[in-house]
KEVO-887241 format. One record per residue: residue in one letter; residue number from 1; x, y, z of N, C-alpha, C in turn. Coordinates in steps of 0.1 Angstrom, whole numbers, plus 5000, padded with zeros to 4 digits. Example, Ala and Ser with C-alpha at 12.3 -4.5 7.8 and 13.67 -1.06 7.14 Angstrom:
BEGIN
("A",1,(5132,4943,5078),(5123,4955,5078),(5132,4967,5078));
("S",2,(5128,4978,5071),(5137,4989,5071),(5129,5000,5079));
// end
This chain:
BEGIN
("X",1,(8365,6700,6763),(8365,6705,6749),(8350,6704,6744));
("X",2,(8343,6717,6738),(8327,6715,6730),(8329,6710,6721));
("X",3,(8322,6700,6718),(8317,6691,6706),(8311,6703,6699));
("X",4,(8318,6704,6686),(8314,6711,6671),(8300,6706,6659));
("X",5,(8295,6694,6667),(8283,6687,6660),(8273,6687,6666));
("X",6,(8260,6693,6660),(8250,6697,6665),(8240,6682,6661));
("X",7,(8250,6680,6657),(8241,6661,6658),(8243,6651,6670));
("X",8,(8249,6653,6677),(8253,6651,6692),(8240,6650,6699));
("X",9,(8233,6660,6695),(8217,6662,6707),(8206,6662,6700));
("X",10,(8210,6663,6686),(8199,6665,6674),(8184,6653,6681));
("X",11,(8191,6639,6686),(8180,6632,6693),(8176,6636,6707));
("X",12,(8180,6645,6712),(8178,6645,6731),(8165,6658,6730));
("X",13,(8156,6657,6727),(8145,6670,6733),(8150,6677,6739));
("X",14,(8148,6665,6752),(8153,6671,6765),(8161,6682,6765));
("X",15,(8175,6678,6762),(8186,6687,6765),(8184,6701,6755));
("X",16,(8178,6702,6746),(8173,6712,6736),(8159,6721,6743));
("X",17,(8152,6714,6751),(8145,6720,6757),(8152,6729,6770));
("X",18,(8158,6723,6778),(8173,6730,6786),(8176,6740,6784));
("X",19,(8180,6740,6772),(8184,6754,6765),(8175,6764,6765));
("X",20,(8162,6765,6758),(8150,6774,6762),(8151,6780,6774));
("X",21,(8151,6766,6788),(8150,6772,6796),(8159,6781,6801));
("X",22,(8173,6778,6795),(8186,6788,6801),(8186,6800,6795));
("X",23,(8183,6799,6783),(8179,6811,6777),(8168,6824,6784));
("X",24,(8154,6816,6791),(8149,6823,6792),(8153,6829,6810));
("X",25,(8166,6821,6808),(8165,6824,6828),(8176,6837,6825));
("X",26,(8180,6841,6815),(8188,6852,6812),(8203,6845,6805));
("X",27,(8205,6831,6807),(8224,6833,6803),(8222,6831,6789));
("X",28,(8238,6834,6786),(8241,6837,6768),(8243,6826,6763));
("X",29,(8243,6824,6752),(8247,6814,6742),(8258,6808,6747));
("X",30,(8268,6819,6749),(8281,6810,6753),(8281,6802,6766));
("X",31,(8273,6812,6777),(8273,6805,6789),(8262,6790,6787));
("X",32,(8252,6789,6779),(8248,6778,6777),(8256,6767,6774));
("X",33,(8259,6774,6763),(8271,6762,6757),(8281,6758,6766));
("X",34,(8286,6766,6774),(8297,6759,6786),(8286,6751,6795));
("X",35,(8278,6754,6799),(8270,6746,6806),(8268,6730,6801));
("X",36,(8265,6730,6787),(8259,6718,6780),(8270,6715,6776));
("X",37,(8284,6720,6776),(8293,6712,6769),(8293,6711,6753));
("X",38,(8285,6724,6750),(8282,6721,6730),(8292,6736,6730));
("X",39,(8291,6736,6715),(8297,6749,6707),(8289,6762,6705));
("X",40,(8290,6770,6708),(8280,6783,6706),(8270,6782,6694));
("X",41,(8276,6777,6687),(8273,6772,6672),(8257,6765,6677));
("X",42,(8263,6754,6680),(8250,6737,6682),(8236,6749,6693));
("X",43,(8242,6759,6702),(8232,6762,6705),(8222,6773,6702));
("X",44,(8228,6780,6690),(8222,6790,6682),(8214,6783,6674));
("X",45,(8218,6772,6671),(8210,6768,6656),(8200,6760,6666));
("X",46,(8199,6757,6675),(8186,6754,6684),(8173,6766,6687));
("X",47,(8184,6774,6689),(8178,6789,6696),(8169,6796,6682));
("X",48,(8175,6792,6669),(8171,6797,6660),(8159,6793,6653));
("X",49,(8160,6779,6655),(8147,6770,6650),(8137,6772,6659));
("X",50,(8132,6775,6669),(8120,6783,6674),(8118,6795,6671));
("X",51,(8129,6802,6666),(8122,6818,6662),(8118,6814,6650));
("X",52,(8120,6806,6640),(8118,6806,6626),(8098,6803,6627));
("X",53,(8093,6810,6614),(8082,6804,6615),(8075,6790,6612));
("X",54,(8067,6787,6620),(8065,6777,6618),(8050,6774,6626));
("X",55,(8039,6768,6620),(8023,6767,6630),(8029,6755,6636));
("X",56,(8035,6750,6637),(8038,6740,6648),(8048,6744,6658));
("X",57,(8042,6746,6671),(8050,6753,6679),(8064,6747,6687));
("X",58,(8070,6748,6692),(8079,6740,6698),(8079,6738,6709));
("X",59,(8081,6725,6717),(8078,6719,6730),(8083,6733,6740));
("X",60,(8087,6740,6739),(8093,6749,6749),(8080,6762,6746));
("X",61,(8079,6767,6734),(8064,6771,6731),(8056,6769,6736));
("X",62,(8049,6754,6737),(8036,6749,6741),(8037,6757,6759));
("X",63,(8049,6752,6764),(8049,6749,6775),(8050,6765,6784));
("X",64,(8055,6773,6778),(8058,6787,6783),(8042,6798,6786));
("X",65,(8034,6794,6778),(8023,6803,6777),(8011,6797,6772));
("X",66,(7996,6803,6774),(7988,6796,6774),(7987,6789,6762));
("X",67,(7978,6775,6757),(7982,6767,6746),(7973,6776,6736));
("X",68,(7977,6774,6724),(7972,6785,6711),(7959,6776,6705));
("X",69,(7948,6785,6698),(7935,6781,6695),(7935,6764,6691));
("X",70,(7950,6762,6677),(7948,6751,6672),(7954,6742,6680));
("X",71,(7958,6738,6696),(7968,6727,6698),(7965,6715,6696));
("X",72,(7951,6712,6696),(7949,6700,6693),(7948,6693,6680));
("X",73,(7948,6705,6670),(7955,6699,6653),(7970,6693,6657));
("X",74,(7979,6706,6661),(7991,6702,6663),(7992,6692,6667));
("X",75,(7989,6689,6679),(7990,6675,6688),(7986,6663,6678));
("X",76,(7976,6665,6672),(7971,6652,6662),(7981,6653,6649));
("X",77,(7988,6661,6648),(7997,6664,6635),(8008,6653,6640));
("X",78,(8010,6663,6652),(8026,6657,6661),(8024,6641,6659));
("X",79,(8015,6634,6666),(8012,6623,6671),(8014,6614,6657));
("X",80,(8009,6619,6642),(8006,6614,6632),(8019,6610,6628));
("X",81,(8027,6615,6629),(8042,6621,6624),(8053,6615,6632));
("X",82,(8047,6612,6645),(8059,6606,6657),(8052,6587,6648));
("X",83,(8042,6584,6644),(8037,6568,6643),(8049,6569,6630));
("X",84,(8048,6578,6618),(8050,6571,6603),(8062,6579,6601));
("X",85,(8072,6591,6608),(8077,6602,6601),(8092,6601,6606));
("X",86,(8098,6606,6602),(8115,6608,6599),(8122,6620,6594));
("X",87,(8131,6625,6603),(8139,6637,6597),(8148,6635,6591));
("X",88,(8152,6638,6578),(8166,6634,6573),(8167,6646,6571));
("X",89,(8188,6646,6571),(8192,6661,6564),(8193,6674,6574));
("X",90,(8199,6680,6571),(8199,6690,6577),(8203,6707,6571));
("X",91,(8196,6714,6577),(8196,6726,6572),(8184,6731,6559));
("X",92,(8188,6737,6547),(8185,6735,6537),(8179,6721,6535));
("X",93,(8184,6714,6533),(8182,6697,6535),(8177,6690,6540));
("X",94,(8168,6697,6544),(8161,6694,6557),(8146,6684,6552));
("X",95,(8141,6677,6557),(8131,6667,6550),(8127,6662,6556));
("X",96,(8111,6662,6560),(8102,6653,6565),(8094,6643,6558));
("X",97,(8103,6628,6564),(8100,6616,6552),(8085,6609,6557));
("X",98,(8071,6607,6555),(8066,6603,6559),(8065,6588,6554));
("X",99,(8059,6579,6557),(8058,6562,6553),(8044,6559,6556));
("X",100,(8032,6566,6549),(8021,6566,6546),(8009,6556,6541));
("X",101,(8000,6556,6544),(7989,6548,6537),(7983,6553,6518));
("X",102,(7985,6540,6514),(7981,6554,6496),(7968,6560,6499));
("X",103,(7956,6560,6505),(7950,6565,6507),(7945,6578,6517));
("X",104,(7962,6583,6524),(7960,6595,6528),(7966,6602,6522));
("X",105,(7966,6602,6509),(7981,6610,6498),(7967,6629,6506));
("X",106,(7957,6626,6507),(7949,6635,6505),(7951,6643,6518));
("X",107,(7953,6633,6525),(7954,6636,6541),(7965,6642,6548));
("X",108,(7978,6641,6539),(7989,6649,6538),(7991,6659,6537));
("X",109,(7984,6663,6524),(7979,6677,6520),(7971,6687,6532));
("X",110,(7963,6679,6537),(7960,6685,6546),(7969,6694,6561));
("X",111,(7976,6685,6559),(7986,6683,6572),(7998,6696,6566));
("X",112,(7998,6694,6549),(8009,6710,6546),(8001,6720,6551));
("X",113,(7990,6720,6549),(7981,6733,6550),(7980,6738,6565));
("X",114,(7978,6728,6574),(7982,6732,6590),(7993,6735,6599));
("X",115,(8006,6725,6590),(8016,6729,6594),(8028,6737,6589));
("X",116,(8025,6741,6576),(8035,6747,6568),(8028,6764,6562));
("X",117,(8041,6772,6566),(8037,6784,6559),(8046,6785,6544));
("X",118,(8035,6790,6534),(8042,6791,6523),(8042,6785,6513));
("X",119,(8052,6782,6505),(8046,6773,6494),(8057,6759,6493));
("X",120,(8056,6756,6503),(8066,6744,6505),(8061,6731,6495));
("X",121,(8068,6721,6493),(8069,6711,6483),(8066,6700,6491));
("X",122,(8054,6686,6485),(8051,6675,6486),(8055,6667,6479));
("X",123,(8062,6656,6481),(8064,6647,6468),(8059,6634,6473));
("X",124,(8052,6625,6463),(8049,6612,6473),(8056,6605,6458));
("X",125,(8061,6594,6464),(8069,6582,6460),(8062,6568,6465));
("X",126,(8073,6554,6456),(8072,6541,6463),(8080,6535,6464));
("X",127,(8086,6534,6479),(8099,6524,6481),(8097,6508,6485));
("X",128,(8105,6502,6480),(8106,6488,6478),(8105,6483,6490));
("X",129,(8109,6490,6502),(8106,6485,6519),(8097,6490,6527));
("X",130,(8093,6505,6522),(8087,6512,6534),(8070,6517,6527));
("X",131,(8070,6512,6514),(8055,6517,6503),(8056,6529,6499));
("X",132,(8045,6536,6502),(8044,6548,6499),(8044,6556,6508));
("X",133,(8053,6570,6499),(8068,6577,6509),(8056,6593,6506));
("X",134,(8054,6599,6519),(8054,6611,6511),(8066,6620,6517));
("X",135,(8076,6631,6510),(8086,6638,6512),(8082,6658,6511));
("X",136,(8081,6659,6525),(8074,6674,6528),(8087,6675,6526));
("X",137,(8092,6692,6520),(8101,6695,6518),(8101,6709,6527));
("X",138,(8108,6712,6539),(8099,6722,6545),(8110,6721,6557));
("X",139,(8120,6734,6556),(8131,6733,6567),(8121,6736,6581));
("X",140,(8115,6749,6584),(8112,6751,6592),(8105,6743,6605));
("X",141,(8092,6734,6592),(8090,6724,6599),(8095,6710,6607));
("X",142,(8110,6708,6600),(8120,6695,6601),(8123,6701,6611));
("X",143,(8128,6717,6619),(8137,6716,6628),(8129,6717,6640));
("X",144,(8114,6722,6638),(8107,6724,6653),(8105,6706,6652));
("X",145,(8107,6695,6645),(8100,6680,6648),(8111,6676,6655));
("X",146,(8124,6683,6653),(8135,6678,6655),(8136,6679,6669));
("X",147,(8131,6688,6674),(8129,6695,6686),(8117,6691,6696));
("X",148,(8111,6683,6691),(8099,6676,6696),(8103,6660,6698));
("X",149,(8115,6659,6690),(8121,6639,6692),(8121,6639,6679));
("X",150,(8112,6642,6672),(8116,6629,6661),(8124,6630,6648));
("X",151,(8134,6618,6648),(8144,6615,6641),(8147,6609,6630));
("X",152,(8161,6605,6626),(8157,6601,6612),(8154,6587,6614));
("X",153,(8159,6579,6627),(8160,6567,6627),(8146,6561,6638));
("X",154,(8133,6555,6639),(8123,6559,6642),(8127,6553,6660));
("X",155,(8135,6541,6661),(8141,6535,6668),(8151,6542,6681));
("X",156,(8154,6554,6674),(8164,6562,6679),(8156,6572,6687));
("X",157,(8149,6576,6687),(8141,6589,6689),(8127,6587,6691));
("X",158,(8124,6599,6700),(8110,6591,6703),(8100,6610,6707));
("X",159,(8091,6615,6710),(8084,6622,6716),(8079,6621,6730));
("X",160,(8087,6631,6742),(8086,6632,6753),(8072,6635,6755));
("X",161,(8068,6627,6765),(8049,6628,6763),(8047,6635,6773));
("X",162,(8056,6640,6779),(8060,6651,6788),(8057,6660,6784));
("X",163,(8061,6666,6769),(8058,6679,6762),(8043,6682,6756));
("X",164,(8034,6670,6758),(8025,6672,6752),(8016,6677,6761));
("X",165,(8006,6685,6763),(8000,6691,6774),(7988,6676,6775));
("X",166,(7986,6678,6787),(7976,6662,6790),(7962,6669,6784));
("X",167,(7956,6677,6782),(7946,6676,6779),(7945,6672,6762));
("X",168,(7957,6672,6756),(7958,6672,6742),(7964,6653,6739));
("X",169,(7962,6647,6755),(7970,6636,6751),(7957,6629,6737));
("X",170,(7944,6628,6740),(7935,6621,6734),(7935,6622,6716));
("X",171,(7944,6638,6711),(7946,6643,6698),(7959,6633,6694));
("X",172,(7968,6633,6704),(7982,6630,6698),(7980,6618,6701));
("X",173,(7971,6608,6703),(7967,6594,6705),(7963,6590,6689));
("X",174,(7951,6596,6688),(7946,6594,6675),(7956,6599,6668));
("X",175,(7959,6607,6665),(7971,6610,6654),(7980,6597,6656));
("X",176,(7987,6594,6669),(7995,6580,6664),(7987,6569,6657));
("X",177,(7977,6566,6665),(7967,6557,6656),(7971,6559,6643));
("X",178,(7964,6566,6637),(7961,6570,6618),(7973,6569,6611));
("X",179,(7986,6572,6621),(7998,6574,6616),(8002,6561,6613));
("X",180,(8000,6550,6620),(8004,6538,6625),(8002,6527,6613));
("X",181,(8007,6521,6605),(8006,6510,6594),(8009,6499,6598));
("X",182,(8018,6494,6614),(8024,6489,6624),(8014,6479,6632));
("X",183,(8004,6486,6633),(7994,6481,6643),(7982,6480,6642));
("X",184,(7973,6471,6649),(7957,6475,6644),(7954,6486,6653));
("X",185,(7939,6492,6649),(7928,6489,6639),(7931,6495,6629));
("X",186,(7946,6501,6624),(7949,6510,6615),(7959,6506,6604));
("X",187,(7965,6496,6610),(7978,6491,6602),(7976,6475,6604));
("X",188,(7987,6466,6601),(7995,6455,6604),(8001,6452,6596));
("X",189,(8011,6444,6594),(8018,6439,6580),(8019,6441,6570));
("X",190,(8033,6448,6566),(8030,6447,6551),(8026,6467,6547));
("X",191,(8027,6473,6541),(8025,6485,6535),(8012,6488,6528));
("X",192,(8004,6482,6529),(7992,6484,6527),(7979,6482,6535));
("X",193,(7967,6487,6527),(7959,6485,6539),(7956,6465,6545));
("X",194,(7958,6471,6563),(7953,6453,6561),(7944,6448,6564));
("X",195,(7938,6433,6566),(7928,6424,6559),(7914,6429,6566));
("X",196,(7907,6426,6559),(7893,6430,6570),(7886,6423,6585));
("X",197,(7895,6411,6589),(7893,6406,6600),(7893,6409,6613));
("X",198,(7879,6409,6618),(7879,6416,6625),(7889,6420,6638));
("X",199,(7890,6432,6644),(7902,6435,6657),(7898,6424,6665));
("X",200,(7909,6421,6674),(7908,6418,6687),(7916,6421,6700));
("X",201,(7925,6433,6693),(7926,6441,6707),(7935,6453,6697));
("X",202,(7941,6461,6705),(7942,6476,6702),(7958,6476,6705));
("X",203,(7966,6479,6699),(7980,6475,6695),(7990,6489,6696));
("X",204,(7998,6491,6701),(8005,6507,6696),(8021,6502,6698));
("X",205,(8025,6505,6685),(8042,6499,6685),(8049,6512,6683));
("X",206,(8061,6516,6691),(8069,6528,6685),(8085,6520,6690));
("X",207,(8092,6530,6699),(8103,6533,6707),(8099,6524,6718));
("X",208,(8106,6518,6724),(8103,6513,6740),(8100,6524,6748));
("X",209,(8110,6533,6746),(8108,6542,6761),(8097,6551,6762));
("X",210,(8094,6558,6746),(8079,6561,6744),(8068,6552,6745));
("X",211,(8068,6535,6739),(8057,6530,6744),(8055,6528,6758));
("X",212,(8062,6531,6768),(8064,6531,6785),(8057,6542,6787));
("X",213,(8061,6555,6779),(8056,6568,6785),(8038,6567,6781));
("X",214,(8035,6557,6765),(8023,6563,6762),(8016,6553,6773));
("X",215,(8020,6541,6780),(8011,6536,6785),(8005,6538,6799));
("X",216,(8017,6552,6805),(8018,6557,6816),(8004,6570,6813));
("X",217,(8004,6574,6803),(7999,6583,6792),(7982,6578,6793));
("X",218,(7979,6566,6790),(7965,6561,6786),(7962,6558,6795));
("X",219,(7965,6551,6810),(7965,6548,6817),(7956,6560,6826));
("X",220,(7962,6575,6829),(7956,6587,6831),(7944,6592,6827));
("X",221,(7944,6589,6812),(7935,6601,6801),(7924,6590,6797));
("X",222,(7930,6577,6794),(7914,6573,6793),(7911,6565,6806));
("X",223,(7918,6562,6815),(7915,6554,6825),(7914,6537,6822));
("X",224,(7926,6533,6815),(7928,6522,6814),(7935,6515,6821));
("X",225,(7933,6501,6822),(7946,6492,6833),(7954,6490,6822));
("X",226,(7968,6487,6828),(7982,6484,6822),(7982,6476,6808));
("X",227,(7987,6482,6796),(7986,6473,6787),(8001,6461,6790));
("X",228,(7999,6449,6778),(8006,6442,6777),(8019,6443,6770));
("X",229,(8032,6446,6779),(8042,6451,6767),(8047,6440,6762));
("X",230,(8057,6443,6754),(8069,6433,6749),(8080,6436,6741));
("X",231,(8086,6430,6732),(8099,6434,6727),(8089,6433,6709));
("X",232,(8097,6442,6702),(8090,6442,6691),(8100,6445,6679));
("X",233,(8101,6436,6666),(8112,6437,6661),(8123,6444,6664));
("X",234,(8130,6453,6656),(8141,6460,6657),(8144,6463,6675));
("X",235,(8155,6460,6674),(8161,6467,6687),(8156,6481,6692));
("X",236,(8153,6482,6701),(8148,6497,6708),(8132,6497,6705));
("X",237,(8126,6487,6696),(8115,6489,6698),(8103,6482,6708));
("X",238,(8092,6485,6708),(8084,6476,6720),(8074,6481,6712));
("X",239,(8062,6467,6713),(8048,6469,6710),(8037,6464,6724));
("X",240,(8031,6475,6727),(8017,6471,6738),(8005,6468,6736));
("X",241,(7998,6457,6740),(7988,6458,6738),(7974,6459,6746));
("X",242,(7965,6461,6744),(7950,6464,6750),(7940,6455,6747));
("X",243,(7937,6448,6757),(7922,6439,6754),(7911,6448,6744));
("X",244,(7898,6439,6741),(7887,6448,6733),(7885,6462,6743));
("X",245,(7881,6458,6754),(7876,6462,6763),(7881,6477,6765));
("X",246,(7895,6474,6768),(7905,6489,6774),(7906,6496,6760));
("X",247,(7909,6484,6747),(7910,6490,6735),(7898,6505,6729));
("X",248,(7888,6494,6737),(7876,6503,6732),(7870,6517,6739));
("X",249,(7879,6516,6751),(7882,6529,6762),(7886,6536,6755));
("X",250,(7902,6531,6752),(7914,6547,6741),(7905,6550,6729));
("X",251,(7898,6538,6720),(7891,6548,6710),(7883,6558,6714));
("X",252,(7872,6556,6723),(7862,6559,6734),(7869,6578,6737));
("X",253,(7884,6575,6742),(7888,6587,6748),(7897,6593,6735));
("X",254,(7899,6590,6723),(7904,6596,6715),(7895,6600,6705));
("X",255,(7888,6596,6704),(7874,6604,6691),(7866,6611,6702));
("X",256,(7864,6614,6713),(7860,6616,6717),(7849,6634,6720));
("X",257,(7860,6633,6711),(7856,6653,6706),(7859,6657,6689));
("X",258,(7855,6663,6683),(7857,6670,6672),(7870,6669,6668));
("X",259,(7877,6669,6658),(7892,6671,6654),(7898,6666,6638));
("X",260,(7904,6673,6636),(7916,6663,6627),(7915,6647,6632));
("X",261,(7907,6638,6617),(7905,6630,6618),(7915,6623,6604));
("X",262,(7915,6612,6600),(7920,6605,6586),(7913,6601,6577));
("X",263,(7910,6597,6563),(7899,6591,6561),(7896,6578,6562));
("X",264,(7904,6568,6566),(7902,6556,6571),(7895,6556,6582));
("X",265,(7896,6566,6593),(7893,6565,6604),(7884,6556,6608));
("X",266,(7865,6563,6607),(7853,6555,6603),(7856,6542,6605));
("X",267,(7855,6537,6592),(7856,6524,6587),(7864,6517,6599));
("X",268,(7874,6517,6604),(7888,6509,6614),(7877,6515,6626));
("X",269,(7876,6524,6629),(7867,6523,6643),(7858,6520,6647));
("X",270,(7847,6518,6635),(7834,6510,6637),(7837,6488,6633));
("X",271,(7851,6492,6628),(7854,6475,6631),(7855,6473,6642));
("X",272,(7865,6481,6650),(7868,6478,6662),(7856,6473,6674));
("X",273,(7850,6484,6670),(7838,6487,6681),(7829,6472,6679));
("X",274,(7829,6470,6665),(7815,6458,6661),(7818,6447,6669));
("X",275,(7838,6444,6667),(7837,6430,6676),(7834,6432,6690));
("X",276,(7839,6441,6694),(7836,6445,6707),(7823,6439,6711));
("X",277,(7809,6446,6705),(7801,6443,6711),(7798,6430,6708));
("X",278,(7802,6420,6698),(7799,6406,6697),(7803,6399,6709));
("X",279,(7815,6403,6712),(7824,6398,6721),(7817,6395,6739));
("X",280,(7808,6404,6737),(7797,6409,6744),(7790,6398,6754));
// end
């Protein structure tokens, strides 16, 4: 019997990417759906959220044809969005919750302007657990994220690093960076910016199975040895970390070209770097 809920896979890329490809190998909606075991339904409204417009392309997009002028905004968008962001809602209702630094309320803006067509709605708020919220209001964009991994629950869902093309890993690096309130040189404790003491190593907390993929990920692109995993609050999560040294590789291999940057950036990267060289 097909399952009638398109929230069944709403977390699996994967299997939403599947679909692209069934589609593009010739079978129908329905022959998909018997294949995947969904409703005609659950695979339309997949099929439908990549035709809708949207400057953020969808992992089956990236992957089909050569990568488009801006991929490496996207990739630093994506990456921004997989560290701080959440889908809630569906359809109409659709919502991209971000859990932001107050000092990129500016930086946001920026981010409607690259990834949204039209005159979509920003709202920024302050919640008693997560700080300050900004709430893009923007279906189009909620359903290609949706389709990229990321979920409402940050624990649940993750971005297949699989979909990102490797030459764009060093954009969607830094974008997790900047995104990140979780970790140094960009985040730690607490909802605000943290203390000015200096770094002493380079930190990245998400999903387990994505911190597995990014470290498989950094390992490649900057040419670092294995970071240090572990278990990291909440269930399903894991935080890795990087000596000065390897730390100062990934900055090394993520600024390492022109791009969509944050305005904190600067300041957190030349900390980083300073102890480094004391360390010396």
């Amino acid at each position: 019997m097909r399952s009638p809920a398109p929230a069944a896979i709403r977390h699996d890329p994967k299997k939403i990417y599947a679909i692209h490809v069934d589609r593009a190998a010739g079978l129908s909606a329905d022959e998909i759906a018997a294949k995947h075991s969904l409703s005609t339904l659950t695979v339309h409204s997949f099929l439908r959220a990549t035709d809708q417009a949207s400057p953020l392309a969808s992992p089956y997009g990236f992957k089909r044809g050569t990568l488009p002028p801006n991929a490496a905004v996207q990739m630093y968008w994506l990456g921004y969005i997989a560290a701080c962001g959440r889908v809630l809602g569906q359809n109409s209702y659709s919502t991209v919750v971000l859990a932001i630094h107050p000092d990129d309320e500016a930086h946001v803006q920026t981010l409607m302007s690259d990834l949204v067509v039209g005159h979509a709605r920003v709202e920024f708020a302050d919640s008693n657990l997560d700080g300050r919220q900004a709430y893009l209001r923007d279906r189009q964009l909620a359903e290609v994220l949706r389709q990229w991994g990321v979920s409402a629950v940050v624990a649940e869902g993750s971005v297949p690093l699989e979909f990102v093309p490797p030459a764009c890993i060093p954009d969607f690096v830094r974008g997790y960076l900047e995104g990140s309130r979780l970790s140094p040189p960009f985040g730690g404790k607490g909802a605000r910016a943290p203390s000015p003491r200096p770094a002493r190593a380079l930190t990245f907390v998400g999903q387990a199975t994505f911190i597995a993929e990014l470290d498989r990920a950094l390992r490649s692109a900057c040419g670092v040895r294995a970071g240090q995993a572990e278990p990291s609050g909440a269930s399903g999560m894991a935080r890795i970390t990087y000596s000065l040294e390897e730390g100062e590789r990934i900055l090394a291999c993520a600024y390492g070209r022109p791009g969509r940057t944050g305005p904190r950036a600067a300041k957190f990267v030349a900390r980083f770097e300073h102890q480094r060289h004391r360390a010396r």
